[in-house]
C-alpha positions in Angstrom: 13.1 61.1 -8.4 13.7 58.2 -10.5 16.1 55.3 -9.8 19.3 54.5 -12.3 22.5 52.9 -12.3 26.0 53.4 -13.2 27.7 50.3 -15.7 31.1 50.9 -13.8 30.7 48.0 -11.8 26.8 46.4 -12.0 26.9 45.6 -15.5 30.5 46.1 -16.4 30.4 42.9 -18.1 27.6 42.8 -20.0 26.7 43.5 -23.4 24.1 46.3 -24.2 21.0 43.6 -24.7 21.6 42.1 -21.3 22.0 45.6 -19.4 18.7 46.7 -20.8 17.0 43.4 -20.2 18.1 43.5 -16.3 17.5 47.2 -15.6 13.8 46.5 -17.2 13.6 42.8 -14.9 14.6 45.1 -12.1 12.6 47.9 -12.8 16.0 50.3 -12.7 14.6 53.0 -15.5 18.1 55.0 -16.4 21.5 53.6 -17.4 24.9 55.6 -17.4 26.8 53.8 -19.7 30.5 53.4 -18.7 33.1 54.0 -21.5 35.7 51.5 -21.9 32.9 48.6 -20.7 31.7 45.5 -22.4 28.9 47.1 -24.0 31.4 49.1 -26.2 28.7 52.0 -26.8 31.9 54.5 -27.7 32.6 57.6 -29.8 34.0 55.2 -32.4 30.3 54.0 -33.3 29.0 54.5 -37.1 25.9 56.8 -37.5 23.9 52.9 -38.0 25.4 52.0 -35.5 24.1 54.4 -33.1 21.0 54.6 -34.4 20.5 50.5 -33.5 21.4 51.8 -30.1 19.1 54.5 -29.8 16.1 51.8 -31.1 17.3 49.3 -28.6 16.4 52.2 -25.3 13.7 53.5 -27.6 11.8 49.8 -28.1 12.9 49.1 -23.9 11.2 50.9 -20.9 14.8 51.7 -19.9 16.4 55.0 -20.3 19.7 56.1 -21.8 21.1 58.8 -19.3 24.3 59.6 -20.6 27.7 58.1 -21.2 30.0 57.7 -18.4 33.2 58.9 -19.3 37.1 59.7 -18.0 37.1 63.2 -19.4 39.3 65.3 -17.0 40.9 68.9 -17.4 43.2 69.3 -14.3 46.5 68.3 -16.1 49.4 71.4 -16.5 50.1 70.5 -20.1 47.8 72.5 -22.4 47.5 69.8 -25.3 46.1 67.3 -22.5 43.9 69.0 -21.7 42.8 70.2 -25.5 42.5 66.7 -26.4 40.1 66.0 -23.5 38.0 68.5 -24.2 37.9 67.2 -27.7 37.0 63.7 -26.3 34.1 65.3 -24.4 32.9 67.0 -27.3 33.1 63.6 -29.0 31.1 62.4 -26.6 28.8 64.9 -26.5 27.7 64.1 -30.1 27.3 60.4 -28.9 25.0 61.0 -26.0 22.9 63.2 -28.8 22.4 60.8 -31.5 22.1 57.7 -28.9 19.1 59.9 -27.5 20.7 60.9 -23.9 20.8 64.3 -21.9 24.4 64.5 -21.4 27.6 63.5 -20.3 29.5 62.6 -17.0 33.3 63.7 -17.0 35.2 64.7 -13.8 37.9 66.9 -11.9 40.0 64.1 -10.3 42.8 66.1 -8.4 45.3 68.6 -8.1 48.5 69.2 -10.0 51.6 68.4 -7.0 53.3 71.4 -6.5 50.8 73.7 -8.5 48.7 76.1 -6.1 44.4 75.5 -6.6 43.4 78.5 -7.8 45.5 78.0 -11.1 43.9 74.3 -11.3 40.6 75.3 -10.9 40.9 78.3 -13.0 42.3 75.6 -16.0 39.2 73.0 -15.2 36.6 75.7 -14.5 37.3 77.0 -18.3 37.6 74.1 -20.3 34.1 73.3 -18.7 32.9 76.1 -20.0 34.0 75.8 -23.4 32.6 71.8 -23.5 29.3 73.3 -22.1 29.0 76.0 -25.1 29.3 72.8 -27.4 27.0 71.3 -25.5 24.3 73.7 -25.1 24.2 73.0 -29.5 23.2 69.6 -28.8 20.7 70.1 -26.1 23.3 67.9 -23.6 24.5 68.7 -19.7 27.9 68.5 -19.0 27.7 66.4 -15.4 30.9 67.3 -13.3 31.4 64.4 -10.9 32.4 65.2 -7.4 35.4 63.4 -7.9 39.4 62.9 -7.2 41.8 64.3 -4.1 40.7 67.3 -2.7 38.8 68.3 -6.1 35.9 66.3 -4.6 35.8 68.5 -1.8 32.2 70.5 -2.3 33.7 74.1 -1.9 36.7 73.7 -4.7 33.6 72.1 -6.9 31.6 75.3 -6.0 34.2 77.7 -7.0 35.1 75.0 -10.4 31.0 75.6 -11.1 31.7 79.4 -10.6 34.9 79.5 -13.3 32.8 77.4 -15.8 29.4 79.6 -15.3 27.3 78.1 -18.3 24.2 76.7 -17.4 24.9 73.3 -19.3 27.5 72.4 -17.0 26.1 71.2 -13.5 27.4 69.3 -10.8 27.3 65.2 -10.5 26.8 64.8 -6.5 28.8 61.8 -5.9 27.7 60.6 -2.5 31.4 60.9 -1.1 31.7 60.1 3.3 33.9 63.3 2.9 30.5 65.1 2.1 29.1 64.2 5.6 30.1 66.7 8.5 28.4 66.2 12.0 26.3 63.1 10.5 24.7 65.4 8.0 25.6 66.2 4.4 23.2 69.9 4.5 25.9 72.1 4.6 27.7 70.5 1.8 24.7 70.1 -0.2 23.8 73.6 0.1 26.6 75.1 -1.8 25.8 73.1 -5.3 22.4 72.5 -5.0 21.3 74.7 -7.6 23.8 73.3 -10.1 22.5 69.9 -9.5 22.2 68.1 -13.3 19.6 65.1 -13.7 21.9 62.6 -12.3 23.9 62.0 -8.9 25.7 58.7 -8.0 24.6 57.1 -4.9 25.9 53.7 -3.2 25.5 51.3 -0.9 21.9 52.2 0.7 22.2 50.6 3.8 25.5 52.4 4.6 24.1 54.5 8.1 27.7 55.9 7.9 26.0 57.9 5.0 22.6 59.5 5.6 20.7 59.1 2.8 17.3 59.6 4.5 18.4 63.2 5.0 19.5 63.1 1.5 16.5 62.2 -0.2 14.6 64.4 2.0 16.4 67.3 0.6 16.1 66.5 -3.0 12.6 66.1 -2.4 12.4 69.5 -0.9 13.8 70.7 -3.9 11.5 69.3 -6.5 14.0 67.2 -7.2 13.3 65.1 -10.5 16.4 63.6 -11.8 18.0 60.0 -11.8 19.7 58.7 -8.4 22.0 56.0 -10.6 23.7 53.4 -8.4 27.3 53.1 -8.6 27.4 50.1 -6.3 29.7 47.6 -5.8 29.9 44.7 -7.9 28.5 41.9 -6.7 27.7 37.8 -7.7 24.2 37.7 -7.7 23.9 41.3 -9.2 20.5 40.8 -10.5 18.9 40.0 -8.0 20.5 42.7 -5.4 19.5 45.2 -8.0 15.8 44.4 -7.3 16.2 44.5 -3.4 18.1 48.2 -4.4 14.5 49.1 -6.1 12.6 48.1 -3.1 15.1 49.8 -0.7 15.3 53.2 -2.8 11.2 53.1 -2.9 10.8 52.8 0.9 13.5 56.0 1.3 11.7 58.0 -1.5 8.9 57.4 0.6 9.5 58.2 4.0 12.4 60.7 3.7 
């Protein structure tokens, strides 16, 4: 398991040189690149463009995981949801030529007054239609556990079943709605085959959320992805970033 981090909030602010030179001081090996962020690494980059990108990971020790993006599919109106799916297949191409694995996009509710099986019947198959595009480009579709009731793990499971296309897996997103009893197992259990190479985790020190356990059943599962930190932000971010490393070693460790 190797440790990452998300630019929504560490890193927000910076520009492409300084995330890569603070992931590298902290020893945090994989970046998700939020869209929309200072760095401004976004579908609207020339092919030079991206390929100074790509040389700027290539010539660092850090890793570029994947854009972040704000790609959803739940909405009722069809030429919504066309034109995220044509962002995501944008984005897609980005992730390829910038050298990443794939793409983070997310369910993030349910239509009001619409019943779930239609919505997840809509999100399920424009997933699947971004992961045939994706599968051309050698890129995962990550589907965030994300948004009102959409994040809840057995409306994800039946999304994953609707999609059914290997290149589309499942973002865990280390919700407290995930935990039931003081144990996040049960939950776990019913995407853990779909799991992509990245899940957001938070706040290690959070005992509401039992990460130990966590770990301990990624590890059971041969587990070799990027745990990417979606933290909150924070003054002295630098230097919390390198107390993250030594907190995320000790619970590889002993979980």
């Amino acid at each position: 398991m190797r440790l990452g981090m998300v630019t929504y909030l560490w890193g927000a602010e910076w520009d492409l040189p300084t995330i890569i030179k603070n992931c590298a001081e902290a020893a945090i090996e994989g970046v998700e690149l939020r869209t929309t962020h200072k760095h401004g690494v976004e579908i609207a980059l020339t092919a030079d463009q991206r390929l100074e990108v790509r040389k700027r990971f290539e010539d660092s020790p850090v890793v570029f995981v994947g854009p972040g993006t704000a790609c959803e599919f739940h909405s009722p109106d069809a030429a919504v949801v066309q034109k995220n799916i044509d962002e995501t297949k944008q984005f897609v191409e980005l992730s390829h030529d910038i050298g990443g694995s794939g793409i983070k996009v997310r369910p993030n509710g349910f239509v009001k007054g619409e019943e779930r099986p239609r919505t997840i019947e809509r999100i399920g198959k424009a997933l699947r239609e971004c992961g045939e595009f994706a599968a051309g480009f050698g890129q995962e579709i990550r589907v965030e556990v994300h948004g009102a009731g959409t994040q809840e793990l057995p409306v994800i499971q039946q999304i994953m079943k609707v999609a059914d296309h290997p290149q589309v897996v499942v973002c865990w997103n280390s919700n407290p709605g995930e935990v039931v009893e003081g144990s996040i197992a049960g939950n776990l259990a019913l995407v853990a085959d779909k799991l992509g190479q990245t899940v957001h985790i938070h706040d290690l020190f959070d005992r509401d959320y039992p990460y130990r356990e966590f770990f301990g059943l990624l590890k059971k599962q041969n587990y070799d992805g990027y745990l990417l930190s979606e933290s909150p932000a924070t003054t002295d971010p630098l230097r919390v970033m390198k107390y993250y490393r030594a907190l995320f070693d000790e619970l590889v460790k002993h979980s």
